[in-house]
C-alpha positions as CSV (number, residue, x, y, z in Angstrom):
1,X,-4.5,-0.2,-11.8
2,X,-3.9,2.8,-13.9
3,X,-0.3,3.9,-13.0
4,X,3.0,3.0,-11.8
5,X,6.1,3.9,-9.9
6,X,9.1,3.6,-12.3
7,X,11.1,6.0,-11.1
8,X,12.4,7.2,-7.3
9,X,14.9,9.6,-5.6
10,X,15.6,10.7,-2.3
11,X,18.0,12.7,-0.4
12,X,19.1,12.0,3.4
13,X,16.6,13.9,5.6
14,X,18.1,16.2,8.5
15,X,19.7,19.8,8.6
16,X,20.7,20.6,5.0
17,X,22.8,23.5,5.6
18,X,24.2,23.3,2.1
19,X,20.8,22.9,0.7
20,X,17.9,25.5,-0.8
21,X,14.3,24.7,-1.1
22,X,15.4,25.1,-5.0
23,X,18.7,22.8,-4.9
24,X,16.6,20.1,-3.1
25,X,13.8,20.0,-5.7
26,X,16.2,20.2,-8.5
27,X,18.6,17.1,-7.1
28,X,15.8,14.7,-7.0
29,X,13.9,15.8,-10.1
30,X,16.7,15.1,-12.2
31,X,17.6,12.1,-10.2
32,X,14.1,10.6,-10.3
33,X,14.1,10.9,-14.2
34,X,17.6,9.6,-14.5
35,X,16.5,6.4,-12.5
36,X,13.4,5.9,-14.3
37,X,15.7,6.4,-17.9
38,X,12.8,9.3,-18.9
39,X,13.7,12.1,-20.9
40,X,12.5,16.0,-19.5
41,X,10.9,16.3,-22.8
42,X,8.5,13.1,-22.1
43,X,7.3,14.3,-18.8
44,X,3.9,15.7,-19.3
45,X,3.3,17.1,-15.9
46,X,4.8,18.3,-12.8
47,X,3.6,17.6,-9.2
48,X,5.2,19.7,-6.6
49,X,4.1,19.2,-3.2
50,X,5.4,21.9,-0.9
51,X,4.0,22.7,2.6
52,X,5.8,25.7,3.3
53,X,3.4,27.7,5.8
54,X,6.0,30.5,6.3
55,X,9.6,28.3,6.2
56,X,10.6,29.4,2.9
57,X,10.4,33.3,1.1
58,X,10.1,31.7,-1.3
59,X,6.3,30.9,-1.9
60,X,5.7,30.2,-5.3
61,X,8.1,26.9,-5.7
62,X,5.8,25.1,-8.6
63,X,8.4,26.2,-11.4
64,X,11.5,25.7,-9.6
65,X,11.0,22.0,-11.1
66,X,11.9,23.0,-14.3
67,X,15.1,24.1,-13.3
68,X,16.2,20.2,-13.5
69,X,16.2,20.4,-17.0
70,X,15.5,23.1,-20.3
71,X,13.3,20.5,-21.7
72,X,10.7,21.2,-19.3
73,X,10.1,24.7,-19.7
74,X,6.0,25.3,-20.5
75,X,5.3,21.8,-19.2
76,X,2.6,22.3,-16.7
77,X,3.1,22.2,-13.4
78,X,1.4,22.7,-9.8
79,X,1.9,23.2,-6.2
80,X,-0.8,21.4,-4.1
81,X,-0.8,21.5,-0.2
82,X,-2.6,19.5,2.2
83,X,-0.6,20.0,5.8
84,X,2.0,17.0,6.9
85,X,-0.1,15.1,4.4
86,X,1.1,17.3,1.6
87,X,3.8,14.7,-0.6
88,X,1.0,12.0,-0.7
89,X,-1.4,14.8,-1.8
90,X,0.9,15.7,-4.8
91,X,1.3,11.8,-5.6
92,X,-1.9,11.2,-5.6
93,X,-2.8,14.3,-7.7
94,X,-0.5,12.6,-10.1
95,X,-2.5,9.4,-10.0
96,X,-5.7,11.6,-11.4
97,X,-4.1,13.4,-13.8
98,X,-3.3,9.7,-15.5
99,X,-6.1,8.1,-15.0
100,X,-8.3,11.0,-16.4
101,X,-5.5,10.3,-19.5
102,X,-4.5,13.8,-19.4
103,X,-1.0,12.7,-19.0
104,X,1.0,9.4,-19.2
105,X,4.2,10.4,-17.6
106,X,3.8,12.3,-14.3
107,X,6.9,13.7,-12.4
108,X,6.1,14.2,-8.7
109,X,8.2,16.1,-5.8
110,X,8.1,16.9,-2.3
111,X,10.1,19.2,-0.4
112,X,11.0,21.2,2.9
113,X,13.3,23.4,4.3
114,X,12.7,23.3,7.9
115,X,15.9,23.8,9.9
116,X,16.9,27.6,8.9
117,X,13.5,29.0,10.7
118,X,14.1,29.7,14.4
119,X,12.4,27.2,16.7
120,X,9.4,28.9,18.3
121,X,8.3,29.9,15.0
122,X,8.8,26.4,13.7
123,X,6.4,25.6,16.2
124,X,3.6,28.2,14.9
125,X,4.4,27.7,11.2
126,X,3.1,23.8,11.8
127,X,0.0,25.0,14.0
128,X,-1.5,26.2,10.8
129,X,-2.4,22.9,10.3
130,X,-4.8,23.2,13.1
131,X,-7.9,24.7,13.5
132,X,-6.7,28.2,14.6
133,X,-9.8,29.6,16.2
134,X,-10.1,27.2,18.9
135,X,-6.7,25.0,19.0
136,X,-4.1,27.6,18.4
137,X,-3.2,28.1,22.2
138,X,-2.7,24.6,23.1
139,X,0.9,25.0,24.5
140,X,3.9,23.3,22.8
141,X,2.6,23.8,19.1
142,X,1.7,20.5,17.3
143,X,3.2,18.8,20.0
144,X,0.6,19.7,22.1
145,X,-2.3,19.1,20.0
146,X,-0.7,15.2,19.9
147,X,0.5,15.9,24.0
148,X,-3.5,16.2,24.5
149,X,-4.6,13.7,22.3
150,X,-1.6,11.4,24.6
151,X,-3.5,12.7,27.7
152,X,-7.2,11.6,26.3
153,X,-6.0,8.4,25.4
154,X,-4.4,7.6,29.3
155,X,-7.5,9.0,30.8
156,X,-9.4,6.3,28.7
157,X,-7.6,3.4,28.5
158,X,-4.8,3.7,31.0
159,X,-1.0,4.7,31.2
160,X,0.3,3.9,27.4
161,X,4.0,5.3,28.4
162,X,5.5,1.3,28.2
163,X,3.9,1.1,24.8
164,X,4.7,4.5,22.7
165,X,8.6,3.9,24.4
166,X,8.3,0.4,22.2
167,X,7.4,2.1,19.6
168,X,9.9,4.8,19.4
169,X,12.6,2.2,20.1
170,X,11.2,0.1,17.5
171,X,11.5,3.4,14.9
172,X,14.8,4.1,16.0
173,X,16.3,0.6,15.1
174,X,14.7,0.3,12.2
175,X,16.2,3.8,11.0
176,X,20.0,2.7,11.8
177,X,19.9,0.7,8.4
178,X,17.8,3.6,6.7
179,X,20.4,5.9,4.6
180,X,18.3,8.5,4.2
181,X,17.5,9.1,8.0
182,X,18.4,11.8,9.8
183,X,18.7,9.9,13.0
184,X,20.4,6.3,13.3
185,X,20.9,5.3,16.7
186,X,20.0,2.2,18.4
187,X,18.7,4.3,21.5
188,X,16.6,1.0,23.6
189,X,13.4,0.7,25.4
190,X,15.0,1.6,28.6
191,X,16.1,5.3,27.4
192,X,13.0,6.2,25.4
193,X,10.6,5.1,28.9
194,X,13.1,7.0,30.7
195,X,12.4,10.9,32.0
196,X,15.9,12.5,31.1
197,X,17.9,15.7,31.0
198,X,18.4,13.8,27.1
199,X,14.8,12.8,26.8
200,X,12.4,15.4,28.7
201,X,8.8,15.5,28.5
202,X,7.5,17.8,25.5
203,X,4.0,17.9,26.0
204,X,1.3,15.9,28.0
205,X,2.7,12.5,28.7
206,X,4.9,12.5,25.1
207,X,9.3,12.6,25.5
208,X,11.3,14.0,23.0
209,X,11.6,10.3,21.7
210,X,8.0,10.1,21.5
211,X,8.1,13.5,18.5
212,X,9.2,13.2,15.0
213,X,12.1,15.3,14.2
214,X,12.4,18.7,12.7
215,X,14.3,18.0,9.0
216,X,14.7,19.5,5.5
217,X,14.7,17.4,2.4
218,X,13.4,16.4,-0.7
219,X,12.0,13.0,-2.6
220,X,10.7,12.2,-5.9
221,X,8.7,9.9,-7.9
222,X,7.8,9.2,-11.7
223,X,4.4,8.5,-12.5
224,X,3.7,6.2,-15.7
225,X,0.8,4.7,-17.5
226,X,0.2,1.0,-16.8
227,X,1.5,0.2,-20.7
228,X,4.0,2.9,-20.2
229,X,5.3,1.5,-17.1
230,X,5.5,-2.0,-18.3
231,X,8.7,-1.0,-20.9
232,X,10.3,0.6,-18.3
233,X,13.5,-1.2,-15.9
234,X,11.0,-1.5,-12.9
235,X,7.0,-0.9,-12.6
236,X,5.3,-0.4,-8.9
237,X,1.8,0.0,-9.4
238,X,-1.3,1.9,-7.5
239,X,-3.4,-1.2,-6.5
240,X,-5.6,1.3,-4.1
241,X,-5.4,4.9,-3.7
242,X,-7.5,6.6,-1.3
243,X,-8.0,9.8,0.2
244,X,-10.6,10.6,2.9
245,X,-10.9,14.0,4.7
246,X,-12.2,14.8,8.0
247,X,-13.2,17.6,10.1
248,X,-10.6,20.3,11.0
249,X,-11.9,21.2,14.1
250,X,-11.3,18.1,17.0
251,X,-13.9,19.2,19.3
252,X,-16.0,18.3,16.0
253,X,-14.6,14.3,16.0
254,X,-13.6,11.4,18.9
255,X,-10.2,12.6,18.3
256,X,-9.5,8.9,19.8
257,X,-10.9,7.1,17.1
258,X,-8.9,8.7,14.0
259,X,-12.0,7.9,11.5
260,X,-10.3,9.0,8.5
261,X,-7.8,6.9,9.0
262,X,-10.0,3.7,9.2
263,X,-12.3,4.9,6.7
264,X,-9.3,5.5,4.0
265,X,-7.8,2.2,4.9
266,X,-11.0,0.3,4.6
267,X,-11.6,1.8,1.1
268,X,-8.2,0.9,-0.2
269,X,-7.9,-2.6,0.8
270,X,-11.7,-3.4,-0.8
271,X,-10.4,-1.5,-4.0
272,X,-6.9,-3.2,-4.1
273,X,-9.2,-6.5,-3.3
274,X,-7.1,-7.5,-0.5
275,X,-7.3,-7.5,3.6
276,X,-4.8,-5.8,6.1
277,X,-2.5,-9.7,6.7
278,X,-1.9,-9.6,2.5
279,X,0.4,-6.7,3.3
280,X,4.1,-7.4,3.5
281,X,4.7,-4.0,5.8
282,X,3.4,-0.9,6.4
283,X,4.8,3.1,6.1
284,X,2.5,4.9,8.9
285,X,2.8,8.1,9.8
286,X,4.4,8.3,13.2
287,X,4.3,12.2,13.7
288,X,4.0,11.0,17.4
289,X,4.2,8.0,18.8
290,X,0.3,8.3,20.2
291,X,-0.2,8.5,16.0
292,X,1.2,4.8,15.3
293,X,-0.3,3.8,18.3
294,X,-3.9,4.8,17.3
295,X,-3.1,4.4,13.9
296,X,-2.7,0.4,14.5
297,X,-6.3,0.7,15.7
298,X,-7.7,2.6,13.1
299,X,-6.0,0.4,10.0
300,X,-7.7,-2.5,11.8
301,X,-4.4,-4.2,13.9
302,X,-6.5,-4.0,17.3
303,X,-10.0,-3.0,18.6
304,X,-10.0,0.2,19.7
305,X,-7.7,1.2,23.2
306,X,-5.7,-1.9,22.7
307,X,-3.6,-1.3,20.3
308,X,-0.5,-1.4,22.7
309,X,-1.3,-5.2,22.3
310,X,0.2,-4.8,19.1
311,X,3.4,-3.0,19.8
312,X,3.9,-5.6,22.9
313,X,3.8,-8.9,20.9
314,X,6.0,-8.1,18.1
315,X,3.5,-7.9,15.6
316,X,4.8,-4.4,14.2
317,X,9.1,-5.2,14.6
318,X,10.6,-5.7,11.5
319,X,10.7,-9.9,11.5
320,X,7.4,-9.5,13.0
321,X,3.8,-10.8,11.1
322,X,3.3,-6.8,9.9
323,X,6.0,-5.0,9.9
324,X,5.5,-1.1,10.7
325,X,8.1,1.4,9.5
326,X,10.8,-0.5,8.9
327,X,12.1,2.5,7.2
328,X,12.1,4.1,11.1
329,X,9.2,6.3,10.1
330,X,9.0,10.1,10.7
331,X,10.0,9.2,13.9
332,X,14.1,8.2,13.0
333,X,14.1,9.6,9.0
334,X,12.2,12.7,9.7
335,X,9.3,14.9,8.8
336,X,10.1,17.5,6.2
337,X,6.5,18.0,5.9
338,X,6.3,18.6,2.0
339,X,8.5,15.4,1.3
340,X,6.9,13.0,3.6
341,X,4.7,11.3,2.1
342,X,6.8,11.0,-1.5
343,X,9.2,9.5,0.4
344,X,7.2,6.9,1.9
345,X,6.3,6.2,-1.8
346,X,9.7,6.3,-2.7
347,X,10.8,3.7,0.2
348,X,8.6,1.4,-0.3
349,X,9.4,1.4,-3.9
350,X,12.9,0.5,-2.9
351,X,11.5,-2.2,-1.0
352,X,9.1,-3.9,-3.0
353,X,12.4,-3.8,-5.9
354,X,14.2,-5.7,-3.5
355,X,16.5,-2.9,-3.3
356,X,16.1,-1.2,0.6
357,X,19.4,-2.6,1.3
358,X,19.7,-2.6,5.2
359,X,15.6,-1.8,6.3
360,X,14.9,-4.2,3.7
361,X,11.9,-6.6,4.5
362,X,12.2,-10.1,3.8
363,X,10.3,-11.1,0.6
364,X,8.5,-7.5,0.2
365,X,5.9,-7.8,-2.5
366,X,2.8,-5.7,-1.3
367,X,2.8,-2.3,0.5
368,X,0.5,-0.5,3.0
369,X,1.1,3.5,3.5
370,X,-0.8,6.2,5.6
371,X,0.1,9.7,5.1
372,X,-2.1,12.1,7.7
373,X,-2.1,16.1,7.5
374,X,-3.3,16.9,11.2
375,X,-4.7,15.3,13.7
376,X,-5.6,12.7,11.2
377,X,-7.7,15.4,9.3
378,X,-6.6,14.5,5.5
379,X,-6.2,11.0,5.4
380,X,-4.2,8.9,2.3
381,X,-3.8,5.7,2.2
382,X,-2.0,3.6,-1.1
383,X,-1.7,0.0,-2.0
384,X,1.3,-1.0,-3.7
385,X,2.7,-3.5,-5.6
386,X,5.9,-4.6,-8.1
387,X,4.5,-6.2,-11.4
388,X,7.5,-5.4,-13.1
């Protein structure tokens, strides 16, 4: 245990025409410090975790954090990247920083614009996550690459359509009582297993209901030393962090097994000294549908090609024994890539404080999160619990 959450912000998630890559990163900075009752001058770090990959001019977005505030010019401050992974990279950076004692307070931001760049070039901005010499033409962008990975997955284990429509309904529910989503909407079982002029097939066997959404928007957290932390109003603290990353290529993997995945969970839940049923929920990262789906498998749910077992009894609903994203996931909030995984930090902060309002989970006290950049290629998972 060597730092805390005591501070959080967060913007809705969707099309921000108002917004700049700049106003979003400045709104939650100052917000973040406000809620943690921190001073600019006391923050000895900045964090920013930006994807980026082409959607903003703008390319050198570090020091736009210390537009929040005068008092933090000359703090230091760094932009780290790790594809849709990116917001838990920054976070975690944080977590080092502390622990090596180099700094006791840690401000951390994530942020996107996404919705101002036309949408074919969306498409080939985010297939720089892949591995570009072999995966580049897989038609419909990222999509594809998770359209394939759908396609491997029926060939092995059968038709898995009934199962990612639960899931996506399941997401979609949960994000009506999500403020910050970009998309709450009740839409059923019946209309995400449906073919539709509204719900077409994307790529492979994967809907537009089975593909997280195209968003901008920004979240923030304040790092703090463990005896830091515990003077502040609230203290979450890091009872596991854990990063594991994998080959780029897939043709180097069992792009069916995401090993990272299982690997990073497997380390954090013997460092936070706990197993996968102590967990009061879990934030995955539903880029995809296929992703939870696998993802249940690879956190230790279900054996492997049974994971739809989950879905179908209830395990992973919101009153059920591990609740999955009951914040709706990327799936309902969105996926501003840079902002992701902050925000997953940032919303299960709210939770474990009691204070998640309508997506809150009944007696909250210890959280589970999975951030992927990929096809499960950087791989972070964090433990986390309220001790103040």
């Amino acid at each position: 245990m060597t730092a805390c959450i005591v501070g959080i912000a967060h913007t809705p998630f969707g099309k921000l025409d108002s917004e700049s890559v700049e106003s979003l990163i400045v709104r939650v900075a100052g917000d973040a410090l406000a809620d943690a009752g921190i001073a600019a001058r006391d923050v000895d770090e900045i964090v920013l975790g930006h994807f980026n990959a082409g959607f903003s001019a703008q390319d050198f977005t570090a020091s736009l954090v210390l537009q929040a505030s005068p008092d933090l010019r000359f703090k230091r401050a760094i932009r780290v990247e790790n594809a849709c992974a990116t917001g838990s990279a920054a976070v975690h950076q944080g977590l080092k920083s502390i622990e090596a004692r180099a700094a006791r307070i840690v401000l951390v931001v994530g942020v996107e614009q996404m919705t101002t760049t036309p949408g074919p070039e969306i498409g080939r901005n985010l297939l720089k996550a892949s591995y570009v010499r072999e995966e580049a033409n897989i038609e419909g962008g990222f999509a594809g690459i998770f359209g394939k990975i759908a396609g491997l997955y029926f060939q092995k284990y059968g038709d898995q359509s009934d199962a990612l429509a639960m899931i996506a309904a399941k997401n979609h529910k949960n994000g009506v009582g999500n403020p910050f989503a970009q998309f709450r909407k009740d839409l059923g079982y019946d209309f995400c297993r449906t073919e539709s002029d509204k719900n077409p097939f994307v790529a492979g066997p994967l809907k537009r209901t089975d593909c997280s959404l195209v968003s901008d928007g920004a979240a923030a957290v304040v790092l703090a030393d463990v005896e830091t932390a515990l003077q502040m109003k609230k203290a979450i603290v890091f009872r596991a962090a854990s990063h594991m990353q994998d080959f780029l290529p897939m043709a180097r993997r069992d792009i069916l097994k995401f090993e990272g995945c299982a690997h990073a969970w497997k380390d954090a839940l013997a460092k936070a000294g706990v197993t996968l049923s102590d967990l009061s929920f879990v934030e995955t990262h539903d880029c995809f549908t296929i992703a939870e789906l696998i993802e249940y498998e690879a956190m230790g749910l279900a054996p492997e090609g049974q994971g739809a077992r989950v879905i179908a009894e209830g395990i992973t609903q919101k009153t059920g024994r591990l609740p999955v994203n009951p914040s709706g996931g990327l799936k309902a909030k969105g996926h501003p890539i840079g902002a992701t995984g902050v925000s997953m930090h940032a919303l299960c902060t709210m939770q474990l404080t009691g204070q998640a309002g309508d997506f809150q989970v009944k007696d909250a006290r210890l959280a589970g999160i999975f951030n992927m950049g990929g096809a499960a290629v950087a791989n972070y998972v964090s433990i986390l619990e309220r001790i103040r």
